[in-house]
Structure formats: structure tokens, C-alpha cells
N, CA, C and O of each residue as an XYZ file, in Angstrom:
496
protein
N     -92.774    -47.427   -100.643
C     -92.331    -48.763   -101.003
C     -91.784    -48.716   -102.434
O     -92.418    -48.177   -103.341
N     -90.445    -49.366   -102.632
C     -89.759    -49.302   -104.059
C     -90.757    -50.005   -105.403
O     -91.722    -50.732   -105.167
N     -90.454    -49.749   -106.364
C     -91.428    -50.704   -107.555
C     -90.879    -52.380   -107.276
O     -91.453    -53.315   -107.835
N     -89.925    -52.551   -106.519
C     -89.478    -54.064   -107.001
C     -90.193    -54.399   -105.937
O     -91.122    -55.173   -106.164
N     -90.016    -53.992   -104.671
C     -91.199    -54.574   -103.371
C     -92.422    -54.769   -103.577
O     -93.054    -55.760   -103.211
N     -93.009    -53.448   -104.425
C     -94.437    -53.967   -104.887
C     -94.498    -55.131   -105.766
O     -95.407    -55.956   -105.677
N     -93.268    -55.240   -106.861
C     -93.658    -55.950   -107.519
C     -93.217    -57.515   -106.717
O     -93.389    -58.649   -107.164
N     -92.837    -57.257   -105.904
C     -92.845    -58.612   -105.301
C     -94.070    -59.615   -104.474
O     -94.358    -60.800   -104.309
N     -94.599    -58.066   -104.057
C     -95.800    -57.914   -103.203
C     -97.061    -58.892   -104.302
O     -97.480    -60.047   -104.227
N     -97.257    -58.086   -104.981
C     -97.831    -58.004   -106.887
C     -97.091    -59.966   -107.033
O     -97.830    -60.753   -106.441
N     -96.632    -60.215   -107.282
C     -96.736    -61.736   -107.825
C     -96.989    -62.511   -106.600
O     -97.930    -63.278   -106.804
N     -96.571    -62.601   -105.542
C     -96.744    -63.260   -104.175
C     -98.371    -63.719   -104.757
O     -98.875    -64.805   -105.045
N     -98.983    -61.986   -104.758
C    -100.527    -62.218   -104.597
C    -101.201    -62.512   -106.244
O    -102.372    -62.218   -106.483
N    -100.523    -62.967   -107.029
C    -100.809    -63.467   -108.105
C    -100.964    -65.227   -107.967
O    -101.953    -65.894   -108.269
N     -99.846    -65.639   -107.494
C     -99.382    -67.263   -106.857
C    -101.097    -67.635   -106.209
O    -101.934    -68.458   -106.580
N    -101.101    -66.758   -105.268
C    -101.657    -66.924   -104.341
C    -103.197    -67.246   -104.824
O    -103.862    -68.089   -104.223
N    -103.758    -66.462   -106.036
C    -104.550    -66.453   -106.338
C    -104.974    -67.261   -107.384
O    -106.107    -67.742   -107.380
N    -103.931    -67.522   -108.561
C    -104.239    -68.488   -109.920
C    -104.039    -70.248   -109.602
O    -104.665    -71.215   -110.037
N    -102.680    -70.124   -108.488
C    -102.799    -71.566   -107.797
C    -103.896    -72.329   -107.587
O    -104.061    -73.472   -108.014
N    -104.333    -71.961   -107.205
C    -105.996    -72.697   -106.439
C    -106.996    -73.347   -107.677
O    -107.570    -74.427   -107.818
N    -106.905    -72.302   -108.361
C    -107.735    -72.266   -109.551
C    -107.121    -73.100   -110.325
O    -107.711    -73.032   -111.403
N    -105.595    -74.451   -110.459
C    -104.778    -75.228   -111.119
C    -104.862    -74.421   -112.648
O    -105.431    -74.844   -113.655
N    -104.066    -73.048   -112.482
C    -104.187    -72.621   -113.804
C    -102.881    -72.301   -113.710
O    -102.296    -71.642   -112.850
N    -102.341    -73.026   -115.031
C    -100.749    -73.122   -115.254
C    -100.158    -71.709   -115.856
O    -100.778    -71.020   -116.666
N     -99.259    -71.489   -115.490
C     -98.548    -70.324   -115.738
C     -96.679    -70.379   -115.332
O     -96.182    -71.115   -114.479
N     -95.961    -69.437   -116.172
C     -94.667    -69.369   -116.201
C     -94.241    -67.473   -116.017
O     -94.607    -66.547   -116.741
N     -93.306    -67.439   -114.699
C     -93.053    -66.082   -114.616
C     -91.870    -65.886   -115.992
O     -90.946    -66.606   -116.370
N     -92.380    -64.633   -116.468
C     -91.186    -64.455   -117.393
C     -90.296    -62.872   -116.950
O     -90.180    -62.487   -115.787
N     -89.876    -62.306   -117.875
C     -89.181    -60.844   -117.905
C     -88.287    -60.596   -116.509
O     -87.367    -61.363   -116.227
N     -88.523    -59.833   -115.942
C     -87.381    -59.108   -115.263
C     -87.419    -59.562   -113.846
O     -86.284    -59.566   -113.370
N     -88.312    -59.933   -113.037
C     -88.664    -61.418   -112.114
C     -87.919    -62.440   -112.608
O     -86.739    -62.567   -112.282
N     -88.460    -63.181   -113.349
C     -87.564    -64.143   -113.602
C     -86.063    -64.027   -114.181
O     -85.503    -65.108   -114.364
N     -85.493    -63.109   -114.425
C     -84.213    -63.220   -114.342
C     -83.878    -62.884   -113.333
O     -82.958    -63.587   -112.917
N     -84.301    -61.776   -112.388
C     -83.464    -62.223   -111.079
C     -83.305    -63.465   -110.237
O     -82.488    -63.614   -109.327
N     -84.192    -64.331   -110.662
C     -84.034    -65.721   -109.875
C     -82.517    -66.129   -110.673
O     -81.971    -67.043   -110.054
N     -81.811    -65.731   -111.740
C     -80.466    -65.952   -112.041
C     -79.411    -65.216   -111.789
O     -78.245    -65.439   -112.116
N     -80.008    -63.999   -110.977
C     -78.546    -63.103   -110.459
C     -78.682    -61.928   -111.805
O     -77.662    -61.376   -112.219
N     -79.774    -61.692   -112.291
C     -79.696    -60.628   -113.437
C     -80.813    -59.574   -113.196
O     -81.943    -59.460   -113.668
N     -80.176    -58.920   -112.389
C     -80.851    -57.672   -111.887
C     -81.578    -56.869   -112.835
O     -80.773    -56.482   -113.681
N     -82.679    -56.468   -113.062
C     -83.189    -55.622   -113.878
C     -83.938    -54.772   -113.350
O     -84.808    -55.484   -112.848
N     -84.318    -53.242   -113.010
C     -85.305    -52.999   -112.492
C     -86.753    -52.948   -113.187
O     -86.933    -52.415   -114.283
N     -87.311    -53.284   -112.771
C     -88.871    -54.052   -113.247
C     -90.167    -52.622   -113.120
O     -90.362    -51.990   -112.082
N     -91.008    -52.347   -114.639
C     -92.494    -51.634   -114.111
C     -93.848    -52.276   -114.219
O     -94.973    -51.787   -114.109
N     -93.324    -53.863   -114.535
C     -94.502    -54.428   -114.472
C     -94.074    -56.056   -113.942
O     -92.972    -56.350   -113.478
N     -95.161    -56.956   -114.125
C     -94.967    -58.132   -114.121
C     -94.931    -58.719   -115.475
O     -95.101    -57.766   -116.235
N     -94.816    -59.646   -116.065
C     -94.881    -60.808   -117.078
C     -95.091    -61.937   -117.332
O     -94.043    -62.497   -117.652
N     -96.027    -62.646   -117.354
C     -96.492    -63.865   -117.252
C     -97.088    -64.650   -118.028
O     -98.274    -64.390   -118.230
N     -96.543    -65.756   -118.663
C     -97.317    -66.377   -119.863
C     -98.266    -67.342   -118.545
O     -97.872    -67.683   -117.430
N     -99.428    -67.547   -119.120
C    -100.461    -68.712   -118.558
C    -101.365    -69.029   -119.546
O    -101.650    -68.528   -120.633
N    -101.907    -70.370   -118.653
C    -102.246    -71.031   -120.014
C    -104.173    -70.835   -119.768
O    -104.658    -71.088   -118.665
N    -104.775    -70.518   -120.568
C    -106.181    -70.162   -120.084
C    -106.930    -70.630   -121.745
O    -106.625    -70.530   -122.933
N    -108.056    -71.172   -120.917
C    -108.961    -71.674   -121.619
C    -110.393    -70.463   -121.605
O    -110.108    -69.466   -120.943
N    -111.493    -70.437   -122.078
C    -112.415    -69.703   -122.334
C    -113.385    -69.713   -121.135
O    -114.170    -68.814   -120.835
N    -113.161    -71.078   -120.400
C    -114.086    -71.687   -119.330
C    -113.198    -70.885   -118.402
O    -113.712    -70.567   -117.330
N    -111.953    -70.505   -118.633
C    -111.245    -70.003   -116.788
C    -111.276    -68.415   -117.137
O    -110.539    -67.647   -116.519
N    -112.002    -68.034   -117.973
C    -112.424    -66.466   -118.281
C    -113.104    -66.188   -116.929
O    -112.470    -65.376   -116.255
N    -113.823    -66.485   -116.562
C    -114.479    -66.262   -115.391
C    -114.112    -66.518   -114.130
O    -114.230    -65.659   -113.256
N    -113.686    -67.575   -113.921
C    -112.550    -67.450   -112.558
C    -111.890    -67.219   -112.594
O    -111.357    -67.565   -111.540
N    -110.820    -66.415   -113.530
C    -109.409    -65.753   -113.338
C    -109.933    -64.314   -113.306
O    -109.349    -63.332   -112.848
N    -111.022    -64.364   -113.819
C    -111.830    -62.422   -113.567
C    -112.243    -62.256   -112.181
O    -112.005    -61.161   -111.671
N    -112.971    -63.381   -111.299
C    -113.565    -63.286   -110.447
C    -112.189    -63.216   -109.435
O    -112.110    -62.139   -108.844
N    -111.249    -64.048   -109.180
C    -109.956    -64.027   -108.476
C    -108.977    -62.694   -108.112
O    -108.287    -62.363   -107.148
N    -109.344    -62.064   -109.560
C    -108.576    -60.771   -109.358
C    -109.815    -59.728   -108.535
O    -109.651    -59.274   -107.403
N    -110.752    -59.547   -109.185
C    -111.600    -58.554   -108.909
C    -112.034    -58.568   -107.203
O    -112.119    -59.725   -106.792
N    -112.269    -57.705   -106.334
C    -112.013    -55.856   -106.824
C    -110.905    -55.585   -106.625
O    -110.756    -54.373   -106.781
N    -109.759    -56.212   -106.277
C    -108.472    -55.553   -105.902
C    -107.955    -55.361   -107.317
O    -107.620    -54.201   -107.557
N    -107.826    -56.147   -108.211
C    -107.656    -55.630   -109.756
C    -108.327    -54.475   -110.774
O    -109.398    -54.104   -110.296
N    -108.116    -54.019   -111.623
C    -108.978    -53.557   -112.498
C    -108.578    -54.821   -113.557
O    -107.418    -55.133   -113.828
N    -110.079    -55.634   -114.222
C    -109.462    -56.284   -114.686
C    -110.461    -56.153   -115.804
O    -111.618    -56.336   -115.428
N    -110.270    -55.809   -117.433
C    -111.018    -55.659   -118.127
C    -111.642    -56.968   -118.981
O    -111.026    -57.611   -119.831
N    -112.933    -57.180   -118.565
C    -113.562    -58.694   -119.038
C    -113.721    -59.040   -120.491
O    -113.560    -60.178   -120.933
N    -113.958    -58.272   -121.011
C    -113.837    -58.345   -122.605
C    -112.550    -58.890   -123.596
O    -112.552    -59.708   -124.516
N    -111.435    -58.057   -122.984
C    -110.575    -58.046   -123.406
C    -110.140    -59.189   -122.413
O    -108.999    -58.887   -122.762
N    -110.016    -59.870   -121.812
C    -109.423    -61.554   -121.231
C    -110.230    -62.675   -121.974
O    -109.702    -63.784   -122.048
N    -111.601    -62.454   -122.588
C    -112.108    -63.660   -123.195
C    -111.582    -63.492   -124.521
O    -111.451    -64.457   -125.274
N    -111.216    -62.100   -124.911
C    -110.497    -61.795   -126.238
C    -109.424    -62.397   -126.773
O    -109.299    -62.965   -127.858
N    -108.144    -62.088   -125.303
C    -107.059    -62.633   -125.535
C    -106.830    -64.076   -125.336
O    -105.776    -64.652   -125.605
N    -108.084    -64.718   -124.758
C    -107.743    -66.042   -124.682
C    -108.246    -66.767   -126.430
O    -107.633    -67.530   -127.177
N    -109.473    -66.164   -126.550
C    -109.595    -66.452   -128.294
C    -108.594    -66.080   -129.115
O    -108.461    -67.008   -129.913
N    -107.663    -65.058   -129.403
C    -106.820    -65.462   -130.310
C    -105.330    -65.303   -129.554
O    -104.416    -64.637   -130.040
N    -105.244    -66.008   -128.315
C    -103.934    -66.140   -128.023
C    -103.086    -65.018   -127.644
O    -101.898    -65.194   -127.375
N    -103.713    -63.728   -127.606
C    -102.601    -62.719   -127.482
C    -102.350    -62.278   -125.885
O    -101.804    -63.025   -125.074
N    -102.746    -61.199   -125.637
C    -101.923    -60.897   -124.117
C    -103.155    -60.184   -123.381
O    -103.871    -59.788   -124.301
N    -103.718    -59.846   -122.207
C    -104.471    -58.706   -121.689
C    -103.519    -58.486   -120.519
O    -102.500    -59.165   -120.397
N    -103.893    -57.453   -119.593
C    -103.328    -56.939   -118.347
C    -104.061    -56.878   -117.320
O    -105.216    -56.538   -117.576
N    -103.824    -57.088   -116.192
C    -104.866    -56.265   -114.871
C    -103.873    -55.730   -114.440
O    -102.727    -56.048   -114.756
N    -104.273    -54.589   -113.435
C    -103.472    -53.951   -112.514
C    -104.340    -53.620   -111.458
O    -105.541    -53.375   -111.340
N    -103.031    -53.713   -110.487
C    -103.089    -53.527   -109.291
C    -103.974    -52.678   -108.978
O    -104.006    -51.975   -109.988
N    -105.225    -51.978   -107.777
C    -105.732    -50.575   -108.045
C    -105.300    -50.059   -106.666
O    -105.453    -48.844   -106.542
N    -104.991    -50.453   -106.013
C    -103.921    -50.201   -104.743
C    -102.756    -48.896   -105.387
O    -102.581    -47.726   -105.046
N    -102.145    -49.727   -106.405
C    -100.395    -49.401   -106.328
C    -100.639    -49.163   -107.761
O     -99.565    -48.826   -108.259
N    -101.435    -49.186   -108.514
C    -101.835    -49.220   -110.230
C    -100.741    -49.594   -111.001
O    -100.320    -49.001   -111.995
N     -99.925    -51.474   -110.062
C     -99.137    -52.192   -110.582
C     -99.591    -53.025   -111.527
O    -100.682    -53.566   -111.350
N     -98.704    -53.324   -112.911
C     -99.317    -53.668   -113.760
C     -99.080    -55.539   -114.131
O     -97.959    -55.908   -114.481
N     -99.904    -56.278   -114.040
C     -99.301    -57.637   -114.425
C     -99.684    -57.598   -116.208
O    -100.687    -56.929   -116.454
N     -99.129    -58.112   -117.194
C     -98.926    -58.487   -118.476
C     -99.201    -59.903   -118.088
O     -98.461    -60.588   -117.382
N    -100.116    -60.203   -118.514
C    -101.017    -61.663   -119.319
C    -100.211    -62.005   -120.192
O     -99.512    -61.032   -120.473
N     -99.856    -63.164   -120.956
C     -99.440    -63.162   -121.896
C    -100.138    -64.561   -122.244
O     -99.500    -65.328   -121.523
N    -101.114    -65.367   -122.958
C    -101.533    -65.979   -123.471
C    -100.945    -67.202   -123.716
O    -100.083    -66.988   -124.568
N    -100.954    -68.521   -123.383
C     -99.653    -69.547   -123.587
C     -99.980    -70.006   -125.556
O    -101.058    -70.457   -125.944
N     -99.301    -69.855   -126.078
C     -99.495    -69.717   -127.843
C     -98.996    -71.572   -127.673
O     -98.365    -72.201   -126.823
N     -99.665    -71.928   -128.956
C     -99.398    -73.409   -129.389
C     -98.033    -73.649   -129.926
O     -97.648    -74.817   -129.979
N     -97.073    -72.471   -130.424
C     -95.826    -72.866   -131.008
C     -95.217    -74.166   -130.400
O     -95.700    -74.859   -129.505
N     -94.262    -74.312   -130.958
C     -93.305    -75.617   -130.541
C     -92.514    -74.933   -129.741
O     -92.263    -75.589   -128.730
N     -91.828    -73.516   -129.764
C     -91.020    -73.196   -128.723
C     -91.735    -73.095   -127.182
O     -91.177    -73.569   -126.192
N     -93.028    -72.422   -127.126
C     -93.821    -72.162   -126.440
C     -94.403    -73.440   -126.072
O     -95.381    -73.170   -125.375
N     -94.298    -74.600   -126.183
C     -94.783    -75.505   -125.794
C     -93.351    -76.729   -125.490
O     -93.408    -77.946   -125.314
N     -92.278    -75.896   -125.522
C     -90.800    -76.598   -125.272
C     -90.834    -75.915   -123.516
O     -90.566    -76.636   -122.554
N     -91.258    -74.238   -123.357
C     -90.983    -73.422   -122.741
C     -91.800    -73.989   -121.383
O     -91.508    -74.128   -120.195
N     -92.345    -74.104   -121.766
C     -93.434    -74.777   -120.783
C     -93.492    -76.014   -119.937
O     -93.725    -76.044   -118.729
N     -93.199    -77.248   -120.898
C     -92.641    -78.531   -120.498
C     -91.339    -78.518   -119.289
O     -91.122    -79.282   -118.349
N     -90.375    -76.913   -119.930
C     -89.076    -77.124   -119.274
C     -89.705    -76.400   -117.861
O     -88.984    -76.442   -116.864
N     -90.612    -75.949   -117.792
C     -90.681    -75.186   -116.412
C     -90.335    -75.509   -115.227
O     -90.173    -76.726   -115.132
N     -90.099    -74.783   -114.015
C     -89.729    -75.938   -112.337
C     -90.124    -74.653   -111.560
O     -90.150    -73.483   -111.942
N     -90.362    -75.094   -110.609
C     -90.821    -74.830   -109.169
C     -90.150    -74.331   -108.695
O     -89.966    -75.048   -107.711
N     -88.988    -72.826   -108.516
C     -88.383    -72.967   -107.702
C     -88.648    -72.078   -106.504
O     -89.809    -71.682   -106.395
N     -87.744    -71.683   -105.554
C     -87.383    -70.895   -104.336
C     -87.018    -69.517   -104.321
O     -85.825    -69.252   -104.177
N     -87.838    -68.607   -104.445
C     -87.922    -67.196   -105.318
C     -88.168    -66.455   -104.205
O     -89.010    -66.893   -103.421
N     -87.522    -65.243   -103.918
C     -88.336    -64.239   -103.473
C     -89.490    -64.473   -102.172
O     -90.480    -63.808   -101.867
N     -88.860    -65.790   -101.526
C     -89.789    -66.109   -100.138
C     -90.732    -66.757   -100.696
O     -91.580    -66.149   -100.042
N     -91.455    -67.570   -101.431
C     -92.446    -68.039   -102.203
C     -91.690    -68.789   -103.287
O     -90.592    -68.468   -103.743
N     -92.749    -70.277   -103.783
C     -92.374    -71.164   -104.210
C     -93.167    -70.449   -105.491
O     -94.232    -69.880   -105.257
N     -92.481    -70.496   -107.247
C     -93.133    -69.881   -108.012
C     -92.545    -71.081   -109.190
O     -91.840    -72.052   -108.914
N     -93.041    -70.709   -110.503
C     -93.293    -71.787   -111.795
C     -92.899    -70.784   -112.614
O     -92.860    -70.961   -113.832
């Protein structure tokens, strides 16, 4: 299977999983530009979301065991805003966390978000 199938495979089952849990998030990097016709080939995912200290534990529990998902480092990055990763342990595909930061752009980025028709799946 190519890296872009997995990685298609790889966010499907990301949707699938943070949805439920109403935990907001925005696809970014090389996914989301192909939803504009800008082909990139992709080795990971990218995803800003927005996580509080309380969804440390259900966004750990959601991934795990199909993730490796390191617990320390997700209550870390949600305290000072920066990024953690899980990956896949199937395909040892990698998703990039990226922390939703308080800036004004980052909080422009967010507001502008939409729903659209991606890749067979409805994504944010």
C-alpha cells in the first residue's frame, strides 16, 4: 500500500476517533492541500487540535493500542502549547499533534475552518 493510502487510511481513523470525543481540530500540511489540487507527497499527517489537560486522557485512551502514544509527553504538550506525535504501530505512520496556540492568527485559523468533502470522508 502507497504512503498516501495509508495516510489516508491514518486520518479516516483519526476523524473517526477524536470526533466523538467533540475535540476540535484542523487538518493542516500536505492533506490539506490536496483538498486544493496541490499535490504533495506526504510522510506524515499534521494536525493542529485544540486540547485541554482534562482530554489528556481520552485522546490517550482513543488512540491506544493501535497507536504508540507517549503519555507524558501529550500532557506536556498540552501545558505549554507545543506539538506531540502518535504513530500508527500497524504501518509506524506518523500523525504530528500540533497544539492549537492562543495567537490571533491561530485563533483567525480556526474560526475560518469548514467541513468539507475530502478523500471519501467529511473532515475540518
Amino acid at each position: 500500500m502507497s504512503k498516501d493510502l495509508i495516510a489516508v487510511r491514518i486520518v479516516h481513523d483519526f476523524v473517526d476517533k477524536v470526533e466523538p470525543l467533540g475535540i476540535e481540530y484542523m487538518l493542516t500540511g500536505s492533506l490539506a492541500m490536496m483538498h486544493y489540487n496541490f499535490y504533495r507527497m506526504t510522510a506524515d499527517i499534521d494536525i493542529v487540535i485544540e486540547l485541554k489537560q482534562e482530554d489528556a486522557t481520552p485522546i490517550i485512551n482513543a488512540f491506544e493500542p493501535d497507536y504508540y502514544v507517549p503519555h507524558g509527553r501529550v500532557r506536556d504538550a498540552i501545558a505549554r502549547k507545543f506539538m506531540f506525535n502518535v504513530i500508527h504501530q500497524e504501518t509506524a505512520f506518523k500523525i504530528d499533534l500540533v497544539i492549537k496556540k492562543t495567537s490571533e492568527f491561530q485563533q483567525n485559523a480556526f474560526e475560518r475552518r469548514k467541513k468539507v468533502d475530502f478523500l471519501e470522508k467529511k473532515f475540518i
